[in-house]
N, C-alpha and C positions, 0 to 999 in steps of 0.2 A: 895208387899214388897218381897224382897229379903232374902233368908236364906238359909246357907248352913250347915251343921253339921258334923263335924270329931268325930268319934268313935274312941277313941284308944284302941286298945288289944293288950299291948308290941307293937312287930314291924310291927304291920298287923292296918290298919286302917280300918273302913266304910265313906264311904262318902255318904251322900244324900246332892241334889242340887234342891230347891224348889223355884218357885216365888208363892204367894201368894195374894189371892183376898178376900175380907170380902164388904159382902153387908147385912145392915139390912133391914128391910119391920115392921112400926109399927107404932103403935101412937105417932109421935112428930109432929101434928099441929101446936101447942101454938109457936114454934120453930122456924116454917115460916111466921106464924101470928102475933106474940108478939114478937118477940125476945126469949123466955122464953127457956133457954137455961139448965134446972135443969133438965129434962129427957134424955138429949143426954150425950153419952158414946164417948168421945172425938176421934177421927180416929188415934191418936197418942198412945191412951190408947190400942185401936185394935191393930196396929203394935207391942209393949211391948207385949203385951199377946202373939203375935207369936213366939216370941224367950223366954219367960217365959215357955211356955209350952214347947218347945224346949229344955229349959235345965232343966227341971227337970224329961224328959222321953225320952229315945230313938224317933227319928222318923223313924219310919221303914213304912208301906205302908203309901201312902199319903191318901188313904178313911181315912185309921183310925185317923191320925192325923185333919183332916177336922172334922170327928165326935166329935173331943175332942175338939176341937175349938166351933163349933156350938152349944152343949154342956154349954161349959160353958159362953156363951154369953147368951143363951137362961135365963139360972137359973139365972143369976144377975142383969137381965134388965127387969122390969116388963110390960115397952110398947113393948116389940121386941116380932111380930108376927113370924118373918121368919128371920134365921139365913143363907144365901146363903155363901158356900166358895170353892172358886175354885182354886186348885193346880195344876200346871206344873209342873213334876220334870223332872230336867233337866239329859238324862242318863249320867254315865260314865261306863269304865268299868278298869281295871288293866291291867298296860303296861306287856307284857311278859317281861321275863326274862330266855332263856333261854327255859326250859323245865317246867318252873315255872311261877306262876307269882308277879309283882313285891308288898310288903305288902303295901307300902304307896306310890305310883307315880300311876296317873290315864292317860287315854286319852277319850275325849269325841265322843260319839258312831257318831256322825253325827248330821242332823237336828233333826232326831226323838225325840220325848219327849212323856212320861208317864202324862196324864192326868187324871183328876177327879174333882168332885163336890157333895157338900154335900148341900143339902137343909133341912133343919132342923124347921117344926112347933113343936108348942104346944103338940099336937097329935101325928100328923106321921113324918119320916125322911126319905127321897130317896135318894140314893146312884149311883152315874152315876160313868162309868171309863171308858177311851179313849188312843188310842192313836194319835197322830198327827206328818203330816211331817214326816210318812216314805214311804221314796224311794224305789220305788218297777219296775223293769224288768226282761221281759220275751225276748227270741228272736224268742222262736218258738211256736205252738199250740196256736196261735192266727190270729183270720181271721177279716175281714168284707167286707162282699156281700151282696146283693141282696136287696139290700137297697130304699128307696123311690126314684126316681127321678125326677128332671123337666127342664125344657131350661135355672137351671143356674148353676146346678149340672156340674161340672167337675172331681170331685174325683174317681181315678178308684179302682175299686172293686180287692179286693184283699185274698188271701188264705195264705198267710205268709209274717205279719209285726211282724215287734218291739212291743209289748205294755210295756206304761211304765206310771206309775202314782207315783202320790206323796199320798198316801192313810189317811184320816183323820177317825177314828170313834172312835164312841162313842156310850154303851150301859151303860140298867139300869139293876139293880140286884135286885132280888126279895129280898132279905133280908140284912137289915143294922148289921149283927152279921154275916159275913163268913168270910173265911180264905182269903183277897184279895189279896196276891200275888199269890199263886196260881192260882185262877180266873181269873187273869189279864195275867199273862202270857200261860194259856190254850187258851184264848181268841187266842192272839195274836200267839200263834201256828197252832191255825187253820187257820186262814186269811192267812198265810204264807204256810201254808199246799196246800192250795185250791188255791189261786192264782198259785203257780208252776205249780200243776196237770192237774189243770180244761184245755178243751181243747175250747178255748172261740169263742165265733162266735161276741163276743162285749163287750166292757167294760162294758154294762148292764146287759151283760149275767154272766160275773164272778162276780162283784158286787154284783148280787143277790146270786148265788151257796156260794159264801163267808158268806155271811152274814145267810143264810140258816145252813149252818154248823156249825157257833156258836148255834143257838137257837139249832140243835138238838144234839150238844155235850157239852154244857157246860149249865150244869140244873139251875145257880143261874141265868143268863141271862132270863129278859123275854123280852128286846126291842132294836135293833142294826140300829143304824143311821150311814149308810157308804156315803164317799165322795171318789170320783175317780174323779181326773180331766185325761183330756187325754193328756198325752205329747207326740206330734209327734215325731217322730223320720222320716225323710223325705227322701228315696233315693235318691241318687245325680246324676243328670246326669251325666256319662262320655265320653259320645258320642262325643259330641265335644272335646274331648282330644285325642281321637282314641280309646278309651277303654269301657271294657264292665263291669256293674254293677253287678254281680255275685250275689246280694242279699245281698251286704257286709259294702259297705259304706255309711251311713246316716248323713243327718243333724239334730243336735236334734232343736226345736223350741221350747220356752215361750209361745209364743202369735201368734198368735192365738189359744185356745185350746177349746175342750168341756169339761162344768164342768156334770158330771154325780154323780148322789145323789138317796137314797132311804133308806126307815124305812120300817122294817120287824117286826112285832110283835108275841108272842106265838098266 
């Protein structure tokens, strides 16, 4: 479900922009067996509770909003083992104005979105936070050589490409009580930090050094699952036009790509 929420303060707004997921895990056998329809908590009743809880409390990080969800599903449903809820927010941020910015007109940051998930037992609750679909290039300090070859390898080896990815991860947080904006945005400062710097010899190699830098700088982190797909960016011939390719003009490419992936744990 969809939900978005305006904060008014006078002439300044907040905006959060959420899509929302709710999965139960529990005893309703009887449900698919019998018909016996007296234990299930109707999916329309789920959606109301989204925007109930919604207006009776700011929604400010989406963990905590998921925690107050799962929460209160858990306590009013006596077969529901596992409360699952997974949030998108969608970013925005404040159009300028000048030397300022403007209090209530927004523009949206791009594909990127702020992700999370709350999985909520009886016992325990894990706390996952992610981002997804941010666009990330580089033009320089990026190589790939010396690589495997055989009789259908044609890719030549190179010391200075483009790398450019669309970057998805997701890590988990040792404890369901921390301050998660902050979290979320140190995370995401590092990855951005490390991807500029690192001087990469492979999307696996930054990848990893990325992912590495969270666990050793951001202490509520104990597990970061990164996704890198590779988008080419192709130099173009211009030889056949009379002209020389200076290292300047590429074609970027969809498809074909390699997808690169890996979990780093403390």
């Amino acid at each position: 479900m969809r939900l978005v929420q305006v904060r008014r303060h006078g002439d300044r707004h907040d905006l959060r922009d959420l899509t929302v997921a709710i999965q139960f895990k529990g005893h309703y056998d009887e449900s698919y067996t019998d018909g016996d329809n007296s234990a299930v908590l109707p999916t329309d009743t789920m959606k109301n509770t989204v925007y109930a809880l919604a207006a009776r409390e700011p929604v400010d990080d989406p963990e905590r909003f998921g925690l107050a969800l799962a929460r209160r599903f858990l306590d009013r449903n006596a077969r529901l083992v596992r409360a699952r809820i997974d949030l998108t927010e969608h970013l925005w941020r404040r159009i300028p104005r000048g030397e300022r910015e403007h209090g209530h007109a927004f523009m949206r940051t791009g594909p990127e979105t702020r992700t999370a998930a709350v999985q909520s037992h009886r016992r325990r609750t894990i706390v996952e936070a992610g981002i997804a679909d941010l666009l990330l290039l580089k033009s320089a300090d990026s190589a790939f050589d010396n690589f495997m070859r055989d009789e259908y390898t044609t890719l030549p080896e190179t010391r200075d490409r483009i790398m450019a990815t669309s970057l998805t991860a997701t890590w988990r947080y040792s404890d369901p009580d921390i301050d998660f904006g902050p979290a979320w945005n140190g995370v995401r400062r590092t990855l951005l930090e490390v991807f500029a710097e690192h001087e990469s010899e492979s999307v696996q190699h930054t990848l990893h050094a990325m992912g590495q830098a969270v666990l050793d700088n951001i202490e509520h982190v104990t597990a970061i699952h990164l996704v890198m797909p590779n988008k080419h960016h192709l130099p173009f011939d211009l030889t056949h036009l009379g002209l020389t390719n200076k290292n300047e003009i590429f074609v970027p490419t969809d498809e074909p790509h390699g997808l690169i992936e890996a979990t780093l744990l403390r």
